[in-house]
C-alpha positions as CSV (number, residue, x, y, z in Angstrom):
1,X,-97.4,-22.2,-55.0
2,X,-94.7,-22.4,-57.8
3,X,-92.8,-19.7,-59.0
4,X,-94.9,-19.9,-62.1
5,X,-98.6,-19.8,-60.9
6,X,-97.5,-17.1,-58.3
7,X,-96.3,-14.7,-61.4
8,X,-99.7,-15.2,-62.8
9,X,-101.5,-14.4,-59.6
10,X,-102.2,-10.4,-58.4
11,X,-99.7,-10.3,-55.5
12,X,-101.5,-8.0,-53.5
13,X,-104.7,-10.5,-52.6
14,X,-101.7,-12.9,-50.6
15,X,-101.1,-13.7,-47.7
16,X,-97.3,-14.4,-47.1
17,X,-96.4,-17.6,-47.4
18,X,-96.4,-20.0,-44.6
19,X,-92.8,-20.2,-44.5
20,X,-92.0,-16.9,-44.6
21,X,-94.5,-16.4,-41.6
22,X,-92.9,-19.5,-39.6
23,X,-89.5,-17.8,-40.1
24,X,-90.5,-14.7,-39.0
25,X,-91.6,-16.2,-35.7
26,X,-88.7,-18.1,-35.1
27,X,-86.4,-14.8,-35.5
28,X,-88.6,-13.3,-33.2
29,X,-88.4,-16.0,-30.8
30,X,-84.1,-16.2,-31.5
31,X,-84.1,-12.3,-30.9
32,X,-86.2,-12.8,-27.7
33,X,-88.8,-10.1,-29.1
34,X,-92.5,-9.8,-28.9
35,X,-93.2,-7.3,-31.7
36,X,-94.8,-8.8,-35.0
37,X,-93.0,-8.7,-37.9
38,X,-95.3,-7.0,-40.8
39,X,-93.4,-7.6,-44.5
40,X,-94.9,-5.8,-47.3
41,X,-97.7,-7.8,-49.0
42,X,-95.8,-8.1,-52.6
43,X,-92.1,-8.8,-50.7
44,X,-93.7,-11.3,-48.4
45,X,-94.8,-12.8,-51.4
46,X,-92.1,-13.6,-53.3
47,X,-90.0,-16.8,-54.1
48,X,-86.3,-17.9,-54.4
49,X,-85.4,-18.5,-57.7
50,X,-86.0,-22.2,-58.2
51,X,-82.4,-22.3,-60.7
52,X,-80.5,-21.4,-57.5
53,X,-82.2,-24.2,-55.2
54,X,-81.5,-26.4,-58.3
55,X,-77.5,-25.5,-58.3
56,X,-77.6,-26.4,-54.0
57,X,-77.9,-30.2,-55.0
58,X,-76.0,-30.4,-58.1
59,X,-72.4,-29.0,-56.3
60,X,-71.1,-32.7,-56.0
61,X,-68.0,-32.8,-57.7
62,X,-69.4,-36.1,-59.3
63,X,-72.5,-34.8,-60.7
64,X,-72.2,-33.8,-63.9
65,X,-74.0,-30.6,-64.1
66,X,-75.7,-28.7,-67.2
67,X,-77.4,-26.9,-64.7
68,X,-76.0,-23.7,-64.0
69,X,-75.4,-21.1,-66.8
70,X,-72.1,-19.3,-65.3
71,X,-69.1,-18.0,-66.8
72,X,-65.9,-20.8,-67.7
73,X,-63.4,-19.7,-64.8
74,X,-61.3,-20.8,-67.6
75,X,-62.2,-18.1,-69.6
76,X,-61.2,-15.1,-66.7
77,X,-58.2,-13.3,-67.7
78,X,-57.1,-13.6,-64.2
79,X,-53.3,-13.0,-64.8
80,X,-54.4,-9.3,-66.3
81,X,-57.2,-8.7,-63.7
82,X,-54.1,-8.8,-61.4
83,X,-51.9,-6.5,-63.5
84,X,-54.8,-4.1,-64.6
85,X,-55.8,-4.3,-60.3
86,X,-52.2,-3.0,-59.1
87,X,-51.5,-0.6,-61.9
88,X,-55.2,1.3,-60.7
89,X,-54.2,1.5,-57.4
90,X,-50.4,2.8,-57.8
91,X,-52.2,5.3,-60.2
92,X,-54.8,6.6,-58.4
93,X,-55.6,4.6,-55.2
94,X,-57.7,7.7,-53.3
95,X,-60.2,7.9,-56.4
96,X,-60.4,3.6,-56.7
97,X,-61.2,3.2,-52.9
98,X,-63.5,6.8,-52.4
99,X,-66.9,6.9,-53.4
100,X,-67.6,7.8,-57.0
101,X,-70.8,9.5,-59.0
102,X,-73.5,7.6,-59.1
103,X,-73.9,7.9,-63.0
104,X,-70.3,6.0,-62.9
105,X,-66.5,6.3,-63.7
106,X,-66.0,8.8,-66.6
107,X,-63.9,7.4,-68.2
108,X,-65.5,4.3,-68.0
109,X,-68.9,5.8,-69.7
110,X,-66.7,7.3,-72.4
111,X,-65.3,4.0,-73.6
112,X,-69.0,1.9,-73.2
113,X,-70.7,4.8,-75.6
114,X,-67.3,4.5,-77.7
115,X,-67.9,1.1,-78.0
116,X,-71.4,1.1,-78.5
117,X,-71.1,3.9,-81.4
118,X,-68.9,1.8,-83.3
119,X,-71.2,-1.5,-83.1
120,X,-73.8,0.8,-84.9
121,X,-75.6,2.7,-81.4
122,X,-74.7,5.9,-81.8
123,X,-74.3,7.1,-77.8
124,X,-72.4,9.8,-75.4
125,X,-71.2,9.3,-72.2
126,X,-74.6,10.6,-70.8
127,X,-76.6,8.1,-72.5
128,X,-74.6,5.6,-70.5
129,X,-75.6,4.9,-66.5
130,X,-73.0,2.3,-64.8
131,X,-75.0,-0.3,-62.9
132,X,-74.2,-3.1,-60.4
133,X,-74.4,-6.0,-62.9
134,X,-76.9,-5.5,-65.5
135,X,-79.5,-7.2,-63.1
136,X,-79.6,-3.8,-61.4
137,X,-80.6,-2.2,-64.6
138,X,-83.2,-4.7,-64.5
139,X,-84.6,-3.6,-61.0
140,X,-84.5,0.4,-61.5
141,X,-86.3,0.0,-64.8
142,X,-88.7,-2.3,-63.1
143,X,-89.4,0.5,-60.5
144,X,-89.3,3.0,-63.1
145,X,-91.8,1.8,-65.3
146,X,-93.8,-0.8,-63.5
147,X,-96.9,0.1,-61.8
148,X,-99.3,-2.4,-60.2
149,X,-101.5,-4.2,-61.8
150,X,-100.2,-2.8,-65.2
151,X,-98.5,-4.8,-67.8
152,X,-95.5,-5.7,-69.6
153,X,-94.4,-7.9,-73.1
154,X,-92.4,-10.6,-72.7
155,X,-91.6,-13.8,-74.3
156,X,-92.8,-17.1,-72.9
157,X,-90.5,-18.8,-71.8
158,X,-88.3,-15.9,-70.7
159,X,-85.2,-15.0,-68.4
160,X,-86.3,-15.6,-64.5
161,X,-84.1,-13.3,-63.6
162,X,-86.2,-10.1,-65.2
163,X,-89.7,-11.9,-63.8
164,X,-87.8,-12.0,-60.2
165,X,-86.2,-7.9,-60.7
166,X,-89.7,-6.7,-62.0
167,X,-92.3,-8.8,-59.8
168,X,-92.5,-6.4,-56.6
169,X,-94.0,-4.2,-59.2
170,X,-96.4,-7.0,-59.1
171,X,-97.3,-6.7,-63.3
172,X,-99.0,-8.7,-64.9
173,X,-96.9,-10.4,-67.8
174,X,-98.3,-10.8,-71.8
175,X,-96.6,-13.6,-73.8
176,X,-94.9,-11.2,-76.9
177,X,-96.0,-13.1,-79.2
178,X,-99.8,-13.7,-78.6
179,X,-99.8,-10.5,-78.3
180,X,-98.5,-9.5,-81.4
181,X,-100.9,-12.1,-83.1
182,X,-103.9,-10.5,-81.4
183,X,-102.7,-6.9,-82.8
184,X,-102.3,-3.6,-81.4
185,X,-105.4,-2.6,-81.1
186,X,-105.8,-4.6,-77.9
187,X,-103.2,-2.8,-76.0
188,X,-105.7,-0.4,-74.6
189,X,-108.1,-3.0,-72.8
190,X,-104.8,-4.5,-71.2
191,X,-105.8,-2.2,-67.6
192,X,-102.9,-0.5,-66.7
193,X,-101.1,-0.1,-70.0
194,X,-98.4,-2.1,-71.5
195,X,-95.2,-0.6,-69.7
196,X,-92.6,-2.0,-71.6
197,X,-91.2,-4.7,-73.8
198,X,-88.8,-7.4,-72.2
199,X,-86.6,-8.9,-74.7
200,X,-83.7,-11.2,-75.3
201,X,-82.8,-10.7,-78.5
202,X,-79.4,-12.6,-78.7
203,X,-78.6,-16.3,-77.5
204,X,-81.7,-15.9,-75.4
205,X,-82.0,-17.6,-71.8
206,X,-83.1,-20.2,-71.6
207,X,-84.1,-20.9,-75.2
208,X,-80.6,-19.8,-77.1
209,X,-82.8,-18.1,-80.2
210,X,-81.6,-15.2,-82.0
211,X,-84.2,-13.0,-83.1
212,X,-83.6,-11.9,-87.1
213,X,-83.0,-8.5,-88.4
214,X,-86.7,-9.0,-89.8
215,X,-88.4,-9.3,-86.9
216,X,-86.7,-7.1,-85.0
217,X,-88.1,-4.1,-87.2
218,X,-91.4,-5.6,-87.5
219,X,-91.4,-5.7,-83.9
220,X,-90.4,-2.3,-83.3
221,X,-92.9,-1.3,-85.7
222,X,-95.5,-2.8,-83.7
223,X,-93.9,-1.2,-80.6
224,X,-93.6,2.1,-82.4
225,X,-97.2,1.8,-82.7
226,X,-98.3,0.8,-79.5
227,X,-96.2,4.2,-78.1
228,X,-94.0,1.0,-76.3
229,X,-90.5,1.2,-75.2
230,X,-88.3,-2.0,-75.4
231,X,-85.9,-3.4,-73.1
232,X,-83.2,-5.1,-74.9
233,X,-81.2,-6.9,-72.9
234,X,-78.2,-8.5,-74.1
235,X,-75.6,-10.1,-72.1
236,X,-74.6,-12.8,-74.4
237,X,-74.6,-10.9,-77.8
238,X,-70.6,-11.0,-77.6
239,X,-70.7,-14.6,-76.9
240,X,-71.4,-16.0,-80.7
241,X,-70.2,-19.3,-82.0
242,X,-70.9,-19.2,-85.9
243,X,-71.2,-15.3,-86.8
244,X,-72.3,-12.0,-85.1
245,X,-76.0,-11.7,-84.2
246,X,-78.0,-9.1,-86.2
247,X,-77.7,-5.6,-85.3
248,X,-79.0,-4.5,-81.8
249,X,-82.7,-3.1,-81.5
250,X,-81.3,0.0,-80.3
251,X,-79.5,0.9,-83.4
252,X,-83.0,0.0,-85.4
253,X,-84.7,2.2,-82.9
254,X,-82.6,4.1,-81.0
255,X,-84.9,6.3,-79.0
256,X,-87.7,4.0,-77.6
257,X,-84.7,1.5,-76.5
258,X,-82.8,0.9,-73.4
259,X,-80.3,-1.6,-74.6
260,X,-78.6,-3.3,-71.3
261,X,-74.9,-4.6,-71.4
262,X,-72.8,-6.5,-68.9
263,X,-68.9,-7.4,-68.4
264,X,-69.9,-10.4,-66.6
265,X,-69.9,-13.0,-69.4
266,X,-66.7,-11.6,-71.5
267,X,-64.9,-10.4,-68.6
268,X,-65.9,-12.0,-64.7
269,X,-68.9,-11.7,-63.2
270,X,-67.4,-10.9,-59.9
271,X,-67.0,-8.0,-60.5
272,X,-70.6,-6.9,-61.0
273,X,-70.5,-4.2,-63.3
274,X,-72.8,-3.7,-66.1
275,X,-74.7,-0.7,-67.9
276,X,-77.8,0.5,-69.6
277,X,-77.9,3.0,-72.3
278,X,-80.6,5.2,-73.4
279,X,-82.3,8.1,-73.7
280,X,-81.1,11.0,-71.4
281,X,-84.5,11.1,-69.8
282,X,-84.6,7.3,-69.2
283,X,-81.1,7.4,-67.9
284,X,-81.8,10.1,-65.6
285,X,-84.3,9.4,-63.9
286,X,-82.6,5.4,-63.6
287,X,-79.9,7.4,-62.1
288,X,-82.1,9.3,-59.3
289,X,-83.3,5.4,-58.3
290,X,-79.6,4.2,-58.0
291,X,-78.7,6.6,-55.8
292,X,-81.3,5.4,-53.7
293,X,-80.4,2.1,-53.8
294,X,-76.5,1.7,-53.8
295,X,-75.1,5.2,-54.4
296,X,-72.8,4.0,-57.2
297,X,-71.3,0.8,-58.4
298,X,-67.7,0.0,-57.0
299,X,-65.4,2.4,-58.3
300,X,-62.3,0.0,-58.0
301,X,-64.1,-2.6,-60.0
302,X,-65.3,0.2,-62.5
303,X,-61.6,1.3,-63.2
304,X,-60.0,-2.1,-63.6
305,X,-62.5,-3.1,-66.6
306,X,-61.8,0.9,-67.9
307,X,-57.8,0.0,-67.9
308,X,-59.0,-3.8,-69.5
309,X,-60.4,-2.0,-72.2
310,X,-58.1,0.7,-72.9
311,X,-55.0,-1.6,-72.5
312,X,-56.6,-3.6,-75.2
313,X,-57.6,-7.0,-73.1
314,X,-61.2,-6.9,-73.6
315,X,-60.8,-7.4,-77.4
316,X,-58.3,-9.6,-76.9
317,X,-60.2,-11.7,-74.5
318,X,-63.6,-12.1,-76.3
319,X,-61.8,-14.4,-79.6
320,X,-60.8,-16.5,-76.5
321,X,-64.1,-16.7,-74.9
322,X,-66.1,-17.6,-77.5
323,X,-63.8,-20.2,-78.6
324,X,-64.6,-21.8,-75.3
325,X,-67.7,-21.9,-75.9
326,X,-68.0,-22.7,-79.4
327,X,-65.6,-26.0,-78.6
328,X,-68.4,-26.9,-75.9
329,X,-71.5,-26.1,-77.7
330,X,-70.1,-28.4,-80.4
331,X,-69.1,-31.0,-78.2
332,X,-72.8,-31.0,-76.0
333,X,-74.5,-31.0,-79.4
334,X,-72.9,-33.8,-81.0
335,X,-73.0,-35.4,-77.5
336,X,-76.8,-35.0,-77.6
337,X,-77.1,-36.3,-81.3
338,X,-75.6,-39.7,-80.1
339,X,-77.5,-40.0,-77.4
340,X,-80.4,-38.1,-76.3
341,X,-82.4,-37.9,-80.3
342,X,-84.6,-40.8,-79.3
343,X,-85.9,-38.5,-76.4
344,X,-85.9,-35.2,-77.2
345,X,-85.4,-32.4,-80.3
346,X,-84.1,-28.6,-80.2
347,X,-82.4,-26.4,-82.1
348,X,-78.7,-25.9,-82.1
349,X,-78.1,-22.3,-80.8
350,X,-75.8,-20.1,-82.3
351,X,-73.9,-18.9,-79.3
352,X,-74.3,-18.1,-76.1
353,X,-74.4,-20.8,-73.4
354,X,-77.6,-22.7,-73.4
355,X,-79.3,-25.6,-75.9
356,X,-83.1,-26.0,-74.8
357,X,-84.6,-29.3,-75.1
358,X,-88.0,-30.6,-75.7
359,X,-88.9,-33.9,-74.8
360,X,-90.8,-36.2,-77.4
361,X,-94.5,-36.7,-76.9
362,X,-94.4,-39.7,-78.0
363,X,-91.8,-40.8,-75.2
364,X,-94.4,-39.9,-72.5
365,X,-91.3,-37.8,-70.5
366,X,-91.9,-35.0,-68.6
367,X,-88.7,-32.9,-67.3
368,X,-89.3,-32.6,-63.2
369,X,-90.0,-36.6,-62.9
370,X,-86.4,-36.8,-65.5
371,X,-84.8,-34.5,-62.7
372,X,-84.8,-36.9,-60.3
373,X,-83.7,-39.9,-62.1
374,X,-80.8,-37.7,-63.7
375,X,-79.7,-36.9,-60.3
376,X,-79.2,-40.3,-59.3
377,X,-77.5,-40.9,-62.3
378,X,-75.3,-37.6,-61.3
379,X,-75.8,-35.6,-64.6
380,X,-78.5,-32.3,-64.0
381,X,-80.2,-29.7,-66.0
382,X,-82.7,-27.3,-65.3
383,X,-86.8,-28.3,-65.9
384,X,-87.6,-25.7,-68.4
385,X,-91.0,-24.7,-66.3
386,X,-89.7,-22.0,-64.1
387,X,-89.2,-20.0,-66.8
388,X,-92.6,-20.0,-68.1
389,X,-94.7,-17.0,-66.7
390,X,-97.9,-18.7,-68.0
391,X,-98.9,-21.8,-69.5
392,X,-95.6,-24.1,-68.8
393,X,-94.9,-26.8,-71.0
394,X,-93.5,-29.3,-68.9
395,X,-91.3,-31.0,-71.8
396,X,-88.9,-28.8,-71.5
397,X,-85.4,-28.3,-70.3
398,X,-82.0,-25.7,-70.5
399,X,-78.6,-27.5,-70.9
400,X,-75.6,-25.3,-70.1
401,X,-72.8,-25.7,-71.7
402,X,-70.7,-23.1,-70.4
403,X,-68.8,-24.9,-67.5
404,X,-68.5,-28.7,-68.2
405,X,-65.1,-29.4,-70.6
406,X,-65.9,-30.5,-73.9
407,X,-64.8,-34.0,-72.9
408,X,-67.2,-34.4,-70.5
409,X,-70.1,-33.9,-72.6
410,X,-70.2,-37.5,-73.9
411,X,-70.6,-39.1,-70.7
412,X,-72.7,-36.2,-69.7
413,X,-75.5,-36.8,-72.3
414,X,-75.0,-40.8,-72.0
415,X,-75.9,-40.6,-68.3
416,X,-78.9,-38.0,-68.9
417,X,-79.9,-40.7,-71.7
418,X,-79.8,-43.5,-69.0
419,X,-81.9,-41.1,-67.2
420,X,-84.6,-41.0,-69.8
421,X,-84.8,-44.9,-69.8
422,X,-84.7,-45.3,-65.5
423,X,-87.9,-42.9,-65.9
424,X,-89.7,-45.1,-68.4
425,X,-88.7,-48.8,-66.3
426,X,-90.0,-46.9,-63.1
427,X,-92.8,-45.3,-64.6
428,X,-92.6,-41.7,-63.1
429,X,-93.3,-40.6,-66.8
430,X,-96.2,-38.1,-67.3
């Protein structure tokens, strides 16, 4: 079952999946024990992320990869990770290496809702919960929410990583935007109730849109409405190219948004620390669920990005960053107009890291039989299905531009454009 069909399906009427039963019985038989293993029926259930299993066969240093969407090591600021690393620990080494409140550093809190208030969210320090990446915020609002069999918003296509954090909840997940062309009034027969709104607003993955300050308030209206919270997510909202992105939802809306941030793109994602910020209530009771799941996010890690950002290297490293980016987004897209327009269309994004691609229908491609002749050509990308919870279109497909340099983007594209024409001459088209 793929990753798609199985978010479509009510978790609860599967069996586990062959492999995961196999497995089981060969750890028993390794551990020399008898006992059945019994997994829960929804954890059982569930699949690796199919982006992952991608990246496995794409780490030859020849293959040219658009594949994975990770940080430019280029862009760490490893020389003042180093400095900002020593200079916590001569200061207060006891407090970096003890365990810390699960809420988060302090000082830490103080300068996200200082930062946050000045980009137009007004927010204090206890509107502000520390999390383990912002993938944890993810999982704690899943469980906070999320009931079974109830529903969520979302737009189709959509990040796998939320689908993955929220489907032990087993929801049931309602394209955004039919639903907000069928109206309101059809929340109600939904069973369950519409928990929540997922959203990407900014540099979205996989799709790289930027929602408009228009429909973000017609959105929220609708929301408003429907008695709905929204999720805003944004973890590449600091990464733009041409000019900021609209303001966030939460400063349209302020009290039916979490708004979800992460120093993983503008700082390093090693050092998994991100945050949510909402209402009090909201961020209470997400902290009650983290303390049951890590106790607190690392408080070393926590007080090198608070020194970052008071020393004045965070605002000092984002210019950099998305100069990076900008230099490689320009170089992929002009790479794809010499190459790839006979194929394919898409829309140049305005930051972030990805540029998603539709294959003409005319050109009788489809993405997974592409996959395979790209590979032996050694460029990769991502089939854009996995990140369909419904209905996948299976034209599609994420270039990321965030690690390849800009020079290798011309070869990059001309190889994924060979591609294209093995796939016709062998006729493994659709």
């Amino acid at each position: 079952m793929t990753a798609a069909a199985l978010r479509q399906t009510d978790l609860h009427s599967l069996p586990a999946p062959p492999s995961v039963a196999v497995a089981v019985q060969e750890a028993g038989r390794r551990v020399g024990s008898s006992a059945d293993w019994h997994f829960a029926p929804a954890a059982a259930a569930l699949e690796g992320s199919a982006i992952r299993e991608i990246l496995k066969v794409t780490e030859q240093a020849a293959v040219l990869s658009f594949a994975g969407g990770l940080p430019n090591p280029a862009a760490f600021p490893v020389e003042a990770l180093r400095a900002s690393t020593a200079r916590v620990l001569a200061d207060d080494a006891s407090g970096a290496l003890q365990y810390g409140p699960t809420e988060g550093y302090g000082p830490l809190r103080e300068l996200v809702a200082a930062r946050l208030s000045a980009a137009g969210q007004p927010t204090t320090p206890a509107e502000v919960l520390i999390t383990t990446g912002s993938q944890q915020a993810l999982d704690l609002i899943g469980k906070a929410f999320l009931v079974p069999g109830g529903a969520l918003l979302a737009r189709n296509p959509t990040y796998l990583g939320a689908l993955q954090a929220f489907a032990l909840q087993t929801p049931r997940v309602i394209d955004l935007d039919a639903w907000i062309d069928t109206g309101i009034r059809r929340a109600p027969q939904l069973g369950g109730g519409l928990a929540f709104c997922y959203l990407t607003p900014n540099f979205a993955n996989p799709d790289g849109a930027t929602m408009s300050t228009d429909v973000r308030r017609a959105l929220l209206a609708r929301l408003d409405d429907a008695g709905m919270p929204l999720v805003e997510d944004d973890p590449y909202g600091e990464l733009w190219s041409d000019a900021p992105p609209p303001p966030a939802c939460r400063a349209l809306a302020p009290q039916r948004t979490l708004y979800l941030g992460s120093f993983s793109k503008v700082l390093a994602p090693g050092l998994r620390v991100g945050y949510v910020a909402g209402p009090r209530l909201a961020i209470e009771l997400l902290t009650r669920l983290k303390q049951a799941a890590d106790l607190h996010t690392p408080s070393l890690n926590q007080r090198i990005i608070a020194a970052l950002i008071e020393d004045g290297t965070l605002d000092r490293q984002l210019p950099v960053v998305r100069a990076i980016y900008q230099r490689q987004r320009n170089a992929l897209l002009a790479a794809m107009d010499r190459h790839l327009s006979r194929f394919a269309t898409w829309e140049a994004t305005k930051g972030g890291m990805f540029v998603w691609v539709t294959l003409r229908p005319d050109s009788g491609l489809e993405a997974k039989s592409l996959f395979e002749c790209a590979l032996a050509r050694q460029v990769a990308f991502v089939p854009g299905a996995p990140f369909y919870f419904a209905a996948p279109d299976p034209r599609t497909l994420r270039l990321a531009f965030s690690t390849l340099p800009a020079a290798c983007m011309d070869e990059g594209m001309a190889r994924l454009s060979a591609a294209c024409e093995d796939a016709l001459a062998r006729g493994v088209c659709s």
